[in-house]
TORMI-895430 format. One record per residue: residue number from 1; residue in one letter; x, y, z of N, C-alpha, C in turn. Coordinates in steps of 0.1 Angstrom, whole numbers, plus 2048, in hexadecimal, padded with zeros to 3 digits. Layout:
N
+-----+------+------+------+------+-------+-------+-------+------+------+------+
:  nr : rest : n.px : n.py : n.pz : ca.px : ca.py : ca.pz : c.px : c.py : c.pz :
+-----+------+------+------+------+-------+-------+-------+------+------+------+
: NUM :    a :    X :    Y :    Z :     X :     Y :     Z :    X :    Y :    Z :
...
+-----+------+------+------+------+-------+-------+-------+------+------+------+
This chain:
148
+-----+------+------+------+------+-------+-------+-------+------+------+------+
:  nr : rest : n.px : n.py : n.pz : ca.px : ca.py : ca.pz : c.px : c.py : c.pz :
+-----+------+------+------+------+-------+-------+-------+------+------+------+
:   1 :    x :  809 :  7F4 :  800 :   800 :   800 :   800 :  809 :  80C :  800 :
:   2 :    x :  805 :  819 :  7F8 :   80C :   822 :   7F7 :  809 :  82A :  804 :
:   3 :    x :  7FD :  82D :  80A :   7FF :   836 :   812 :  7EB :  835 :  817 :
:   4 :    x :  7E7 :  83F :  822 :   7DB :   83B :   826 :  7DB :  84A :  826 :
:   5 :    x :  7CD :  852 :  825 :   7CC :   85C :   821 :  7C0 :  863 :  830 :
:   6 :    x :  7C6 :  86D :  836 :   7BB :   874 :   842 :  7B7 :  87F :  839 :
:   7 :    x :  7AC :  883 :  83A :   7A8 :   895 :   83B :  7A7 :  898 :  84A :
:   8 :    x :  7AA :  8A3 :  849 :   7AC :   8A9 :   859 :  7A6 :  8B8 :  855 :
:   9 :    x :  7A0 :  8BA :  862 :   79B :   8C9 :   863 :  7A7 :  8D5 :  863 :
:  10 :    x :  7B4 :  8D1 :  869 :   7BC :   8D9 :   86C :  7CE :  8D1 :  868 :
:  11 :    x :  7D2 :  8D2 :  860 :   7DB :   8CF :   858 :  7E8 :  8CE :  85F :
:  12 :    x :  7EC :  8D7 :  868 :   7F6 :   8DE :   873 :  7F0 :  8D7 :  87E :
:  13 :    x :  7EB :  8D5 :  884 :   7E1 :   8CD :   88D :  7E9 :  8C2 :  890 :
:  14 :    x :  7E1 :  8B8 :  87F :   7E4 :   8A9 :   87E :  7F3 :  8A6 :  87B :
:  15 :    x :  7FC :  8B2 :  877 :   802 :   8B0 :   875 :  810 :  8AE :  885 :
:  16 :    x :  80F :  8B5 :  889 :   810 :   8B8 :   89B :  80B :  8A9 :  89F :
:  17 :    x :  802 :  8A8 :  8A0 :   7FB :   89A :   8A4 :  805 :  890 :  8A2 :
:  18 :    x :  802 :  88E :  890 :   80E :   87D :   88D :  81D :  880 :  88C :
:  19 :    x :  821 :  88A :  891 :   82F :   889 :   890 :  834 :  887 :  8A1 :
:  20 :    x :  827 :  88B :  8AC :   827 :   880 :   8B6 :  828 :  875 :  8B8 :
:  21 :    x :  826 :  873 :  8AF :   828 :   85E :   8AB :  830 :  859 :  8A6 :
:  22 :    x :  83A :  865 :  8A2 :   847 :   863 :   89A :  845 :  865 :  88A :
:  23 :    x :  83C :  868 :  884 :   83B :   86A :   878 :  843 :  876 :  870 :
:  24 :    x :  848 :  877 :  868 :   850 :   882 :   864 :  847 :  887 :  851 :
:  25 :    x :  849 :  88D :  852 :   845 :   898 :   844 :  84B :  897 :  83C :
:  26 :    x :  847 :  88B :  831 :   850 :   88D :   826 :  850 :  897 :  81A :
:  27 :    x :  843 :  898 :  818 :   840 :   89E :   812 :  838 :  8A9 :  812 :
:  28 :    x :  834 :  8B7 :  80F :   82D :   8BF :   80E :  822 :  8C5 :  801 :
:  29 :    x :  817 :  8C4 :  7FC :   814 :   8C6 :   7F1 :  804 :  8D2 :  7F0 :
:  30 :    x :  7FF :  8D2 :  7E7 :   7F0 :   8D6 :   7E5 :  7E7 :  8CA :  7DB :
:  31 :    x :  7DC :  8C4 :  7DE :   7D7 :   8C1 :   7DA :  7C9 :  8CA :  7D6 :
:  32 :    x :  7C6 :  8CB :  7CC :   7BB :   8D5 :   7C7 :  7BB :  8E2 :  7D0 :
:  33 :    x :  7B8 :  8E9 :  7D2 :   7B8 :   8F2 :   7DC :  7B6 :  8F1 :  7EB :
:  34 :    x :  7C3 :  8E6 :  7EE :   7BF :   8E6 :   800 :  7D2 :  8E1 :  800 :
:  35 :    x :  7D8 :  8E4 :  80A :   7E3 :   8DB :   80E :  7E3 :  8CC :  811 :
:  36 :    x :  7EA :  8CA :  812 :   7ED :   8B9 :   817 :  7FD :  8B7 :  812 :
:  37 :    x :  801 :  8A8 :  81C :   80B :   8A3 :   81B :  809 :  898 :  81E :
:  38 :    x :  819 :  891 :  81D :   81D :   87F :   820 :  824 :  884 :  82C :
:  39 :    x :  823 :  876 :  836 :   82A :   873 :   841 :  82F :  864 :  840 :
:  40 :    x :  83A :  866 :  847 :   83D :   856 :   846 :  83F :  855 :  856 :
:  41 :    x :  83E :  847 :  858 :   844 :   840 :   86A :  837 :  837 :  86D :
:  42 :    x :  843 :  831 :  874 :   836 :   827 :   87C :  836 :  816 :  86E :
:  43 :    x :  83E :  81A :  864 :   83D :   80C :   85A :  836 :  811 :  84E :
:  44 :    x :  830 :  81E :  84C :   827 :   824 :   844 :  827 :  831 :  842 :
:  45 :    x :  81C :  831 :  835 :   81F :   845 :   834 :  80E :  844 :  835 :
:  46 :    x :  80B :  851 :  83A :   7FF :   857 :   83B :  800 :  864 :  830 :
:  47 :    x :  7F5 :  869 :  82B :   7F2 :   874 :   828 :  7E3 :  87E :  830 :
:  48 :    x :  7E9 :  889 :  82F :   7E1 :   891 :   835 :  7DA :  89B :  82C :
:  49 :    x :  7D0 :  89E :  82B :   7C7 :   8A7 :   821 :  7BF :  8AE :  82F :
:  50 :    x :  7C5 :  8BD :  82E :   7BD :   8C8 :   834 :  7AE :  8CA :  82D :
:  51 :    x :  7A1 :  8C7 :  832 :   797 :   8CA :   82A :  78C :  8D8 :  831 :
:  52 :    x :  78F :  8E3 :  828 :   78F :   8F0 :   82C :  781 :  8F3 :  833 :
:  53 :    x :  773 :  8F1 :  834 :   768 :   8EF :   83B :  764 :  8DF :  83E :
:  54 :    x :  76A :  8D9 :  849 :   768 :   8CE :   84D :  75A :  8CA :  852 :
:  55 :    x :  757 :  8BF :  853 :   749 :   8B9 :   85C :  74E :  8B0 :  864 :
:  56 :    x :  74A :  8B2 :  871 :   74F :   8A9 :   879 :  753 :  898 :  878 :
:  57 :    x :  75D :  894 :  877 :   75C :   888 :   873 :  752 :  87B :  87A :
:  58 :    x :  750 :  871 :  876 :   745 :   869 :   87F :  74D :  861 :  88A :
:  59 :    x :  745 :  85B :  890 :   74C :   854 :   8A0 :  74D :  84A :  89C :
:  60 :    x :  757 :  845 :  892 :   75B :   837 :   88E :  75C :  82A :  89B :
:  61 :    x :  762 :  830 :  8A3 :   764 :   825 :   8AF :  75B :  826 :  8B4 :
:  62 :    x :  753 :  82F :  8B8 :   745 :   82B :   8C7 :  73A :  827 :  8BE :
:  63 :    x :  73A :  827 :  8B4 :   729 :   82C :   8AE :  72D :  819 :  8A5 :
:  64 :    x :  727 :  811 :  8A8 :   725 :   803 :   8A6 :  71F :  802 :  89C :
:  65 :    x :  716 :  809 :  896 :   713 :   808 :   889 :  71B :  80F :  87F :
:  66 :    x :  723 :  816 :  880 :   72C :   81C :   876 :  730 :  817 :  86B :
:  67 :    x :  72C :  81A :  860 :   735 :   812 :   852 :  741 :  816 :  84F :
:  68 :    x :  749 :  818 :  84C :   754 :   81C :   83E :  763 :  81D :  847 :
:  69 :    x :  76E :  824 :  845 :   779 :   824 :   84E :  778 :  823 :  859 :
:  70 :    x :  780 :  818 :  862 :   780 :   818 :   86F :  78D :  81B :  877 :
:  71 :    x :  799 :  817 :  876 :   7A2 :   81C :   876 :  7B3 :  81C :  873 :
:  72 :    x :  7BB :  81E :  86F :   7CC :   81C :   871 :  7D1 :  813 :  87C :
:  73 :    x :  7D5 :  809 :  876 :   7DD :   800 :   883 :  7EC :  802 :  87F :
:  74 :    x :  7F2 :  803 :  88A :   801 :   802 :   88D :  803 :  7F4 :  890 :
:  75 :    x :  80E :  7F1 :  88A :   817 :   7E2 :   896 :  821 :  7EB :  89B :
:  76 :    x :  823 :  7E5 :  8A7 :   82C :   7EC :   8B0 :  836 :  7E2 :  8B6 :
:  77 :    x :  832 :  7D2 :  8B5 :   83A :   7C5 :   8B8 :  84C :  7CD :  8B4 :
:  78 :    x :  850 :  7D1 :  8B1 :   85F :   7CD :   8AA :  863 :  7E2 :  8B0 :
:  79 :    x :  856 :  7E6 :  8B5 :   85C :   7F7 :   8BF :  85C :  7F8 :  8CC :
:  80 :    x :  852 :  7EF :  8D2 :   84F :   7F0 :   8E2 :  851 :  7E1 :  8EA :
:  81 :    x :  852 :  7DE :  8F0 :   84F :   7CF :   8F6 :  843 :  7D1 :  902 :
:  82 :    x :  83D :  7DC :  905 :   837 :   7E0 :   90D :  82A :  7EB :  909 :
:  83 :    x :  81D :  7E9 :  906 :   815 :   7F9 :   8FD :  80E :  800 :  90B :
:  84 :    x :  809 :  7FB :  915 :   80A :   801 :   920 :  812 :  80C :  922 :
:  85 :    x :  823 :  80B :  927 :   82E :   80F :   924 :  82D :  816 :  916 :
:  86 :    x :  82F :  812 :  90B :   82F :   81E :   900 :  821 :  829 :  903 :
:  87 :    x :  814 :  824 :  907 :   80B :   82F :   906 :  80A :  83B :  90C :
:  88 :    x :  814 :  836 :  917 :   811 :   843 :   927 :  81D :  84A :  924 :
:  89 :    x :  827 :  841 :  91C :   833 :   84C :   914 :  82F :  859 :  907 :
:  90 :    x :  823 :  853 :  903 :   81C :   85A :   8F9 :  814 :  863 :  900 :
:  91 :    x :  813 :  861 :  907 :   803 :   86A :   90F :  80F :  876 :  916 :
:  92 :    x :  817 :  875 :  920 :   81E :   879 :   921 :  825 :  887 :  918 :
:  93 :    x :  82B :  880 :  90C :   831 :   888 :   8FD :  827 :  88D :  8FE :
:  94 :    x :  818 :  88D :  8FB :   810 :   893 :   8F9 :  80C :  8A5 :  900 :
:  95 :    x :  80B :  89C :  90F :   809 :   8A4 :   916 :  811 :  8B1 :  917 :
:  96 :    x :  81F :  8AF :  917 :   828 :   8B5 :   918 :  82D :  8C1 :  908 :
:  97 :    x :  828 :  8BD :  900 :   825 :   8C5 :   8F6 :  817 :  8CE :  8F5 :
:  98 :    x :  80F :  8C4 :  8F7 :   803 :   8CF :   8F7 :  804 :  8D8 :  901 :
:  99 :    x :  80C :  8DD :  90E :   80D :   8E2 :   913 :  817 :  8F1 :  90E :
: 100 :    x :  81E :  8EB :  907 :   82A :   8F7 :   8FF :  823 :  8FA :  8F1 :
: 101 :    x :  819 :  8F3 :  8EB :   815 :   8F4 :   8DF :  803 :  8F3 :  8DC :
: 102 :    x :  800 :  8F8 :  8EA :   7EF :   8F3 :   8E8 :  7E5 :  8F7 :  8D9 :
: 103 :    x :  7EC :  8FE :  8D5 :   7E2 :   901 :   8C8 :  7E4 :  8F7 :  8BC :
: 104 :    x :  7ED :  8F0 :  8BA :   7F0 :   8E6 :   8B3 :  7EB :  8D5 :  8B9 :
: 105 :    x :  7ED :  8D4 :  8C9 :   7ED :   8C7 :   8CE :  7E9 :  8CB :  8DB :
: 106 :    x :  7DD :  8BE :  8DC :   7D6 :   8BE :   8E7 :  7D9 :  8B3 :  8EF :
: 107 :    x :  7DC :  8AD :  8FE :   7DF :   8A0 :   904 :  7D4 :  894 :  8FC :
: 108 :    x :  7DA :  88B :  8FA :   7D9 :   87D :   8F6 :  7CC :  879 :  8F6 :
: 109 :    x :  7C0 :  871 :  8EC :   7B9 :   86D :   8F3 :  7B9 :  861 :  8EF :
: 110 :    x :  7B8 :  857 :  8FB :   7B6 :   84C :   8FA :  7A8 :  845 :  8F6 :
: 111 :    x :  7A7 :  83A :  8EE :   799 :   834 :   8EC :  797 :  826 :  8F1 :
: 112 :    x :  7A4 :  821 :  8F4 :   7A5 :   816 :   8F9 :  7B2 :  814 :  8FF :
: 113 :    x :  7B1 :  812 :  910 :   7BD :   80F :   913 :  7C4 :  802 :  90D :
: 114 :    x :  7D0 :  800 :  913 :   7D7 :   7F0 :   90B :  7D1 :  7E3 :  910 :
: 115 :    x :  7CB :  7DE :  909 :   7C5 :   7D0 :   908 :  7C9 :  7C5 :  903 :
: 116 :    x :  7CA :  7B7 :  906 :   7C9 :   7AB :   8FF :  7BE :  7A5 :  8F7 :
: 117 :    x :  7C2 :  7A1 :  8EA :   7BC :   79D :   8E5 :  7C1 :  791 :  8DC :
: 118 :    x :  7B8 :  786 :  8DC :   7B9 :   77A :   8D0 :  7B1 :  77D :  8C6 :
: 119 :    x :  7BB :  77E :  8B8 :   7B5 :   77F :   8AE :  7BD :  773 :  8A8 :
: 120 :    x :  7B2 :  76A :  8A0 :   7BB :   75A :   89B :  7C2 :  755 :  8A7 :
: 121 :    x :  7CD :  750 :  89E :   7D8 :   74A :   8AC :  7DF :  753 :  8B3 :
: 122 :    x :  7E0 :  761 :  8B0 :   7E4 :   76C :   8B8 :  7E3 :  76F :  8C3 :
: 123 :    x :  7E9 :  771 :  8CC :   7E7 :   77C :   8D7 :  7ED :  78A :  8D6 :
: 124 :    x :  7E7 :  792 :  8D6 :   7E9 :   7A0 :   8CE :  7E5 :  7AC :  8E1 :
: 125 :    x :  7ED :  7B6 :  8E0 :   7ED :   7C6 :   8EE :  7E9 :  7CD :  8E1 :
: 126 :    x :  7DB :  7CD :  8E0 :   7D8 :   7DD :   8DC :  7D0 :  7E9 :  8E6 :
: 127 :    x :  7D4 :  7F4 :  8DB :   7CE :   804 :   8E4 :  7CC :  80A :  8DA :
: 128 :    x :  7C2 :  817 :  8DC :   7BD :   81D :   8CF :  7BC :  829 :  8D7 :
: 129 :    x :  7C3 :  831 :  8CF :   7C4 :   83E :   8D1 :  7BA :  845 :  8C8 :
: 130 :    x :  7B1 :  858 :  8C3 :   7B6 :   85F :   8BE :  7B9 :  86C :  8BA :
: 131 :    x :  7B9 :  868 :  8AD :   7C1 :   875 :   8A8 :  7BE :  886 :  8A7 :
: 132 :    x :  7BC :  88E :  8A6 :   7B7 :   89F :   8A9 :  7AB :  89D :  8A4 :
: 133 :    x :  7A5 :  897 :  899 :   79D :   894 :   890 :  790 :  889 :  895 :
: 134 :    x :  793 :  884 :  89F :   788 :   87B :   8A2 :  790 :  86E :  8A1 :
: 135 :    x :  799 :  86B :  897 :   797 :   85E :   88E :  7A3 :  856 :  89B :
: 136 :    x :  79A :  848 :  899 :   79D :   83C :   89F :  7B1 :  838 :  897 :
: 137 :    x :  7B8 :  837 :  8A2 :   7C4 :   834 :   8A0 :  7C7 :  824 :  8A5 :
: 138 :    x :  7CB :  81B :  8A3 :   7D0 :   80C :   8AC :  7DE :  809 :  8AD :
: 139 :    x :  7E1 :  807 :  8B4 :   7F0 :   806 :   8B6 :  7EE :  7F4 :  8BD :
: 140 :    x :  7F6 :  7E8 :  8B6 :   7F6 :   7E0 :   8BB :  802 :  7D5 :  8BA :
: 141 :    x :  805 :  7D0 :  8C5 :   811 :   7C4 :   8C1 :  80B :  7B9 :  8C9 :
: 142 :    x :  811 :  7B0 :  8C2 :   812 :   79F :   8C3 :  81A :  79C :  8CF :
: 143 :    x :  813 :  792 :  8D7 :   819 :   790 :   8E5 :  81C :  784 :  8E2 :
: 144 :    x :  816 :  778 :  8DA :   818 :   769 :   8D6 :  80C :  761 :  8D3 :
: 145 :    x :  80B :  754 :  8CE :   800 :   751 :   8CD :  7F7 :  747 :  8D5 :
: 146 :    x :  7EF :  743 :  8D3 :   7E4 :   73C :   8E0 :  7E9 :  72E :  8DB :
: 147 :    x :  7EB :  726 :  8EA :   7EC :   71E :   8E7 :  7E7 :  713 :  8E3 :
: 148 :    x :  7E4 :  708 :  8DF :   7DD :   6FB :   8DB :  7D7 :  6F3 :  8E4 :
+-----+------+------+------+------+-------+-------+-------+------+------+------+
């Protein structure tokens, strides 16, 4: 996949946002008359499209009937051995910038603390953050798999 594509209400914002997560700006461009760029990190590139009169986006995660995008998963197996530990290190970064930078970044919000979960033979620590925008983020690594 080349890249996964956000619109965001505020371009500078989101951009603040995923380079909390380590993401860096490769690129800067205009698409029809709005900004946007590429990010890369995390194993991936994102794009971001500023969309100049926004509508609030929908409640992908609480709202159970939702159709269409749900959200970006991270693996994080091969950056953290711990997502507990990585998350309160994020919330933290967070905190600590939105504090020197509040117009761009607000503290962290969590949607899901770190959980276990069996998916197949998996045993999978995930947590879902998100991002300025509403939108559901997952961050998850592989603990091993269930056994027989």
């Amino acid at each position: 996949m080349h890249h996964a594509s956000i619109r965001t209400a505020n371009i500078h914002r989101a951009i603040a946002f995923y380079e909390q997560l380590g993401f860096i700006v490769k690129e800067r461009f205009t698409t029809g008359y709005t900004l946007a760029c590429w990010l890369e990190g995390l194993g991936g590139r994102i794009e971001l499209i500023e969309i100049p009169e926004p509508k609030p986006a929908p409640d992908a995660f609480s709202d159970e009937h939702y159709v269409g995008y749900y959200h970006l998963s991270f693996d994080l197996t091969e950056t953290t051995t711990n997502l507990t530990v990585w998350l309160n290190k994020l919330k933290a970064s967070f905190d600590a910038a939105a504090q020197s930078h509040s117009e761009f970044l607000s503290p962290l919000k969590v949607l899901l603390e770190p959980t276990q979960q069996i998916i197949g033979d998996r045993v999978y620590e995930v947590t879902f953050i998100a991002d300025n925008d509403g939108l559901p983020l997952e961050f998850i690594r592989v603990l091993g798999t269930v056994a027989n």
